[in-house]
N, C-alpha and C positions, 0 to 999 in steps of 0.2 A: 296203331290202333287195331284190337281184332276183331273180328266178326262178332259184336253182341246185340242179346235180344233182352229185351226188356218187355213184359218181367220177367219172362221166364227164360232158364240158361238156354245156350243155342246148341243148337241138334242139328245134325247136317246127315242125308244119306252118300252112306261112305262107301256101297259097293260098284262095282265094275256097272257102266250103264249102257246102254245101245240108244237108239233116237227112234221117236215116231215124226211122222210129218204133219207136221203143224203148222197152218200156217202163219208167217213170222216168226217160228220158235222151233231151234232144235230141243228135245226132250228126253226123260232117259227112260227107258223101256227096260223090259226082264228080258228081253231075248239077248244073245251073248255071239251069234252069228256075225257076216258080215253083212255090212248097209249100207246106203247111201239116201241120207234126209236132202231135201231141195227146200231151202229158207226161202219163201218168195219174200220179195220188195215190199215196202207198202204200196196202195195203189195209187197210181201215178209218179211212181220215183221211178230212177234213171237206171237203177242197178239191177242187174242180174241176177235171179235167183243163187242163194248162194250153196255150194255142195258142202254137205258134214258125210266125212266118210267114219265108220267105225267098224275096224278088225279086231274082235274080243273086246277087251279094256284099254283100245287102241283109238283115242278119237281125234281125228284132225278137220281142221277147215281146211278149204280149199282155198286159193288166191283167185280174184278173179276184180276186173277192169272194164265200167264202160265210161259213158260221157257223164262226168263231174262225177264219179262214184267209184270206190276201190273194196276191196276187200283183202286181208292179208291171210299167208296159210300161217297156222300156228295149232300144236300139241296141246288140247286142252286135256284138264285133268280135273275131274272136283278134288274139294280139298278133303287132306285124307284125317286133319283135326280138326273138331269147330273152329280154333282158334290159328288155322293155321291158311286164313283167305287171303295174309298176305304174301308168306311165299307159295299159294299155288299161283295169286294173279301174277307175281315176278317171275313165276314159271312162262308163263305164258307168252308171257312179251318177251322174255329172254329166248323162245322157243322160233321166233319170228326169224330170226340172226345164226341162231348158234344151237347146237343140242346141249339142251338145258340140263343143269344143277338138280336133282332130285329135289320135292319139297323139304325133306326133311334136310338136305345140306343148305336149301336156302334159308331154312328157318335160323337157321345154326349162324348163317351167315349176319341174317338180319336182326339177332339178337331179340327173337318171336320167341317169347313166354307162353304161359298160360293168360298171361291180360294180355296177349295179341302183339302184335307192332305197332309200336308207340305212333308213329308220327311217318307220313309218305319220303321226307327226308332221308330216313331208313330206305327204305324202297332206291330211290335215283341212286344214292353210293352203292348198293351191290348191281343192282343194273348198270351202271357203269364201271361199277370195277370188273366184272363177266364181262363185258366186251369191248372189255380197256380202252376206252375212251373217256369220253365229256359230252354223250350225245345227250343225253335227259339233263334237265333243271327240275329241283322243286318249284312248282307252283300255287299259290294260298289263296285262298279265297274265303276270306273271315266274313265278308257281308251278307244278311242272308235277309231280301234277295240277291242274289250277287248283281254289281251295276251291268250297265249296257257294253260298257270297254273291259270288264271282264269277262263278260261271254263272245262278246268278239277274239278276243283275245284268244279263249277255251276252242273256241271254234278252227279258230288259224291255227294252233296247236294240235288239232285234230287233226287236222288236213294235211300240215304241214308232215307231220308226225307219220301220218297210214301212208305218202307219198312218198317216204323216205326208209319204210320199213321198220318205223318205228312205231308201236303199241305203247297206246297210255296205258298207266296202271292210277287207275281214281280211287282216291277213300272217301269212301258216301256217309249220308245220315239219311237214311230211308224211313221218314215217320208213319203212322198209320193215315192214308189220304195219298199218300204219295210216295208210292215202292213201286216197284221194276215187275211183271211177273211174275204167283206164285209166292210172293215176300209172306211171312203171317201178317196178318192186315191190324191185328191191335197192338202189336208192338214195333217198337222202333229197333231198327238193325243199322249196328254200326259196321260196316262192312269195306274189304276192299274187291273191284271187278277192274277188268281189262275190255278198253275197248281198241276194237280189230278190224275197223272198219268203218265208212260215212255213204251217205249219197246228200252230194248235194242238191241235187235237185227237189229232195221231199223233206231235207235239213234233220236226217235221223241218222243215230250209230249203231253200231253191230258190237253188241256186248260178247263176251265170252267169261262166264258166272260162277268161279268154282264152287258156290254155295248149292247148286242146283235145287234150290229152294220148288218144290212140289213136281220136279226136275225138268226145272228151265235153265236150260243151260246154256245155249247162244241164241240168242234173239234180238230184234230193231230196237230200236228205246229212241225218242224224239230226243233231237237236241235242247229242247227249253226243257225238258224232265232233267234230263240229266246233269242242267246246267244248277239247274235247283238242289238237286241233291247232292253235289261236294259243299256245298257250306255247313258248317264252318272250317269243313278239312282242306284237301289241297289233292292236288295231282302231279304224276311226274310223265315228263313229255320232254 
């Protein structure tokens, strides 16, 4: 599935970006310097504000650990085709592991058209064949709301996932009412994002966006939002 907007085609800003500080959101700025954005927690979660450093068109998270809450470091990149959010977010999570595949070799890899990548299934077999293993599975989630044992479920995969150095990469359906920061608010975007991070204590994730949609580009997102928006798609973890 690629990144589409409905109704109008989707438009992504595709140059080099820096961060302002925001709070809960890294963002992309015109300055081209070096920086460093501090993510704070929401308030009363357990986690540590999180560092986004960026040198030129060089931007990484930082790793960082407290009680019940992780953050992973990881190379992010917006994506450099509308249609290509799903090898920037297998960028991303590959980036966690190993020095990653260019987007444009993973798009190559993932068999990413101009109609986008088909299905997150795509996504696990090159994530997995990059770091030759069997560490990801697809995972589906056709009910929408999704039940109660499937967001448990999403959640232990989260968790399990960011404590093993392992980044999900989610395909969303982001309707208008209920998008992530920044999303255009009357259309629906079918999107895929990487998330890089939890705190359980205030039960939120740490996205990392290659759409940087009004450029939001790593920020919190509640885990009940997000559990809502992979349906009808799926995740790999």
């Amino acid at each position: 599935m690629r990144m589409r907007i409905r109704p109008m085609a989707a438009t992504v800003a595709l140059t080099a970006a820096g961060l302002l500080a925001v709070p809960g959101t890294a963002m992309a700025d015109e300055s081209h310097g070096s920086a460093v954005t501090r993510i704070a927690a929401e308030p009363g979660a357990s986690a540590a504000p999180v560092e986004v450093s960026r040198d030129g068109s060089h931007i990484r998270t930082e790793g960082s650990e407290a009680e019940a809450a992780k953050t992973l470091e990881v190379d992010y990149q917006v994506q450099e085709m509308g249609y290509w959010c799903g090898p920037a977010a297998t960028r991303i999570a590959l980036s966690a592991r190993i020095a990653p595949p260019s987007q444009a070799d993973l798009a190559a890899q993932l068999g990413t058209t101009e109609n986008g990548t088909d299905d997150i299934s795509q996504v696990t077999g090159v994530l997995n064949a990059n770091l030759g293993g069997s560490d990801y599975e697809s995972k589906y989630m056709p009910g929408d709301p999704p039940s109660q044992e499937q967001k448990d479920l999403l959640w232990q995969d989260v968790v399990g996932g960011i404590d093993n150095n392992l980044p999900l990469v989610t395909n969303i359906v982001a309707p208008p009412g209920n998008q992530p920061p920044g999303y255009p608010s009357d259309q629906t975007i079918y999107h895929y994002f990487t998330v890089i991070g939890y705190d359980d204590a205030n039960k939120t994730v740490l996205i990392a966006d290659p759409a940087s949609f009004s450029g939001n580009q790593i920020y919190w997102l509640s885990f009940d939002q997000l559990a809502s928006l992979i349906p009808p798609k799926g995740y790999a973890a």
